[in-house]
C-alpha positions in Angstrom: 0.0 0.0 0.0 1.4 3.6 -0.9 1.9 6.0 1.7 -1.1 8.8 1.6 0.5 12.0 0.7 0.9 14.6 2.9 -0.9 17.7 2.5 1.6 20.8 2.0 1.3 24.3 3.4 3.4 27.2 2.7 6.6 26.8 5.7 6.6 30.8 5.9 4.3 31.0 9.4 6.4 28.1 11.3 10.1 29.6 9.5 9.1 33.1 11.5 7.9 31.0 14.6 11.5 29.6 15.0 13.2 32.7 14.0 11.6 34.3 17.0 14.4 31.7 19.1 17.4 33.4 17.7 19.4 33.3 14.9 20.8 30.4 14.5 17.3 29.4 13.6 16.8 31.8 11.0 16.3 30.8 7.6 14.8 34.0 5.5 12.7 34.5 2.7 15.1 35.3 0.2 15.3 38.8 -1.3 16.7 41.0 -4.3 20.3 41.5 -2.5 23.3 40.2 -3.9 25.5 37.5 -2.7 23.3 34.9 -2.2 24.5 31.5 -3.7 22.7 27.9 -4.4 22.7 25.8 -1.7 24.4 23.2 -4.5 27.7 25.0 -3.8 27.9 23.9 -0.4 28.7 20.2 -2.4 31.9 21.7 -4.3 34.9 20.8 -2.5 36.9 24.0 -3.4 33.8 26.0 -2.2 33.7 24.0 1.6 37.8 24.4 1.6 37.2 28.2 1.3 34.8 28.1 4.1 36.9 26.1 6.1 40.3 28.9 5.6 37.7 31.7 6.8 36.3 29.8 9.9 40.7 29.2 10.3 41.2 33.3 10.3 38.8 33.4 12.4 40.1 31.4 15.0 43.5 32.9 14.7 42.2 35.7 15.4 40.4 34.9 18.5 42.6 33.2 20.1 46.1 34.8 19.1 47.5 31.3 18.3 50.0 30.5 15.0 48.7 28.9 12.1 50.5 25.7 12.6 48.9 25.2 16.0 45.3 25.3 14.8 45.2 22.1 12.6 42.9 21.9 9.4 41.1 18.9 10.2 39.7 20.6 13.8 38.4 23.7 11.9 36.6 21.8 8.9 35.0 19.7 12.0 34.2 23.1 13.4 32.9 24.7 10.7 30.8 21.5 9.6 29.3 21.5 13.4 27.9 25.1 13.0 27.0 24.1 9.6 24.9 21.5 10.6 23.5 23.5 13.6 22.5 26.1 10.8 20.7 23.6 8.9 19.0 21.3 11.1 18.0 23.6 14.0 15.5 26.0 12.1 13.8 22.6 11.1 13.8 21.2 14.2 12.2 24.8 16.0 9.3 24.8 13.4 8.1 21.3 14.2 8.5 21.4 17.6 6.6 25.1 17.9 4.3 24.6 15.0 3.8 20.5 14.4 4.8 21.4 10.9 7.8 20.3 9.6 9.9 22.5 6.7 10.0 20.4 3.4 13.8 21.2 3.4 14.4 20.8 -0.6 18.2 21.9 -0.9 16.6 23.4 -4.2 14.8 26.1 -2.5 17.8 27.0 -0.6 20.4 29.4 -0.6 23.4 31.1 1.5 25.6 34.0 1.7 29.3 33.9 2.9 30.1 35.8 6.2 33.6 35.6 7.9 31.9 34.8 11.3 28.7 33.8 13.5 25.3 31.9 11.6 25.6 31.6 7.8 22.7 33.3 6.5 20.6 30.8 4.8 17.3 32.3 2.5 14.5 30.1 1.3 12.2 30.8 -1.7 8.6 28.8 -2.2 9.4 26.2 0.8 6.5 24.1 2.2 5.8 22.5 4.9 3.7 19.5 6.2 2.9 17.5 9.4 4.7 14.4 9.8 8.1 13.0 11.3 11.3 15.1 10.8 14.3 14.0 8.0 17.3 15.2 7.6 19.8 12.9 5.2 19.0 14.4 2.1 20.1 18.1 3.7 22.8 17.3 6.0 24.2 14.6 4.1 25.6 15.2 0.9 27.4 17.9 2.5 28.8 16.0 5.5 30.3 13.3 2.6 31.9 17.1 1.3 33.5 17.8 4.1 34.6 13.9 4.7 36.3 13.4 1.8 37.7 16.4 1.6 39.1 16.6 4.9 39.7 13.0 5.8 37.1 13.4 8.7 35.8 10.6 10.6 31.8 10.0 9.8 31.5 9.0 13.2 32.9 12.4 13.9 30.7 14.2 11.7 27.4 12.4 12.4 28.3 13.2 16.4 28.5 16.7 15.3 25.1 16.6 13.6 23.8 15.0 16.8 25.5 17.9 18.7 23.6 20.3 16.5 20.1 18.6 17.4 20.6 18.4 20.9 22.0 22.0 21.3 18.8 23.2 19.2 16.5 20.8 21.6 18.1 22.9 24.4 17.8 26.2 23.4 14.0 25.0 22.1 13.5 24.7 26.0 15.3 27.3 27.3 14.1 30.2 24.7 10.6 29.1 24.2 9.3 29.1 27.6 6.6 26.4 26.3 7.5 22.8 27.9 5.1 20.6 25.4 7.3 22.5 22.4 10.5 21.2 24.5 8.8 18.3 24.8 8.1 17.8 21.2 11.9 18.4 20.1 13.0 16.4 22.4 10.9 13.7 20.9 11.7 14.3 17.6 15.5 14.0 19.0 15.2 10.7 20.0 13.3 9.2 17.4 16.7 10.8 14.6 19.0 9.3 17.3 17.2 6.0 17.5 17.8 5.5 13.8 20.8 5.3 11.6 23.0 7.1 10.0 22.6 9.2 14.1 22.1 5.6 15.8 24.7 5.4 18.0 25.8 8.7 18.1 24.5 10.2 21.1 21.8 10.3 24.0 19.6 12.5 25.5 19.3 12.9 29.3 16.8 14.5 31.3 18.3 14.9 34.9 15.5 16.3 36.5 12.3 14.5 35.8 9.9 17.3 36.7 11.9 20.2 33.6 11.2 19.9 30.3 14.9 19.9 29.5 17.3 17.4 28.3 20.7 17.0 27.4 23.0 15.2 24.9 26.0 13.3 25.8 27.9 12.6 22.7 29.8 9.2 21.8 32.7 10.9 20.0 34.2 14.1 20.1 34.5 17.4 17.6 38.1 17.2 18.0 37.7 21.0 19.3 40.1 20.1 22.4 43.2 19.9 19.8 43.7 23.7 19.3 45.5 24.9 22.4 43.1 26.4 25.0 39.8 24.7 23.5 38.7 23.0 25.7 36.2 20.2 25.8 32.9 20.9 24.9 29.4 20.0 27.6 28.5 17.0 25.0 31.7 15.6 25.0 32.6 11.8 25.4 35.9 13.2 27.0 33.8 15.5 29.5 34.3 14.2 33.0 30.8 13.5 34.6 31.2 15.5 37.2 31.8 18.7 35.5 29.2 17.4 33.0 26.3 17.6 35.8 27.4 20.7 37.4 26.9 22.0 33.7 23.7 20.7 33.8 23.1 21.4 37.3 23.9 25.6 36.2 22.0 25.4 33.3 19.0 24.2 35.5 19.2 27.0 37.7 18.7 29.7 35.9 
């Protein structure tokens, strides 16, 4: 038996309902400026590279450190990380606020270089429909990009994308103020890392039964902790428990 379609709406109403989070969930209604580009570059190799030297700059930049200390590898798993939290996290904000989910057609997509924070990301005619949340065809081809090119894990990769859905679950709870929308991402969370390419990935927590919060605990790392200073992230696997639940335990209290 076929699957009964599902009826499409236009995605503009639930795009400006998870805007209103911040904007690493903004994807736009693309306009008459210049500079915006098809979403199909993102899948040329020499176009991800270029990406990858900016995000580098950057980082030198920030942190005053020579070029030779901040490896290439780290900053294309960087840069794919915020990548993916670009992509997957206005998605995940519209379902969880609205029940609908953006048809994400890589088509209908577009972006605009910056040197740092969100890469703007426009949309033109997108629709949206009730139903479960998918990601592959988006994230993806672009994560193969950035694998090949870079000689990145795809368990690496894959725990960033996981990263990117659990940060976006969290700041769904802590930006919304509406516990059934926190409820329903973190749902949708756990059904993506229940299934593969994400099975395996990661977890969600909830420490304190009685919030509408969660948490995810990676099972790999972004390889973030290799440029001097970095750190390790709150998802980490190399995260010592301890620290990780007084994390928790301050993001709780606020």
């Amino acid at each position: 038996m076929s699957a009964v379609p599902r009826p499409e709406v236009d995605a503009g109403p639930a795009m400006r309902a998870a805007a209103r989070l911040g904007p690493y969930f903004v994807w736009q209604p693309r306009d008459a400026e210049p500079g915006w580009r098809p979403f199909a570059e993102l899948l040329d190799p020499a176009v991800v590279a270029e990406r990858v030297e900016a995000g580098r700059r950057v980082l030198l930049r920030m942190s005053g450190l020579g070029r030779d200390e901040i490896g290439e590898r780290v900053v294309a798993s960087t840069i794919f990380l915020g990548l993916a939290s670009r992509l997957v996290s206005p998605v995940l904000a519209a379902a969880a606020l609205t029940g609908l989910v953006p048809l994400a057609d890589p088509a209908r997509l577009w972006w605009r270089p910056v040197e740092g924070g969100p890469m703007p990301i426009a949309y033109d005619g997108l629709s949206a429909a009730e139903g479960g949340m998918a990601i592959d065809h988006l994230v993806g081809p672009v994560l193969e990009v950035f694998r090949r090119r870079f000689a990145l894990s795809p368990q690496v990769l894959w725990g960033n994308v996981a990263s990117a859905l659990g940060g976006a679950a969290g700041m769904i709870a802590d930006n919304a103020h509406d516990s059934a929308a926190a409820e329903r991402a973190a749902t949708i969370v756990t059904g993506l890392l229940a299934e593969p390419p994400l099975a395996g990935m990661a977890t969600l927590h909830r420490p304190d039964p009685h919030r509408a919060r969660w948490f995810l605990v990676r099972r790999n790392c972004c390889l973030y902790y290799r440029i001097p200073g970095g750190g390790f992230c709150g998802d980490c696997v190399l995260t010592p428990d301890e620290v990780r639940r007084q994390h928790w335990q301050r993001l709780l209290s606020r």
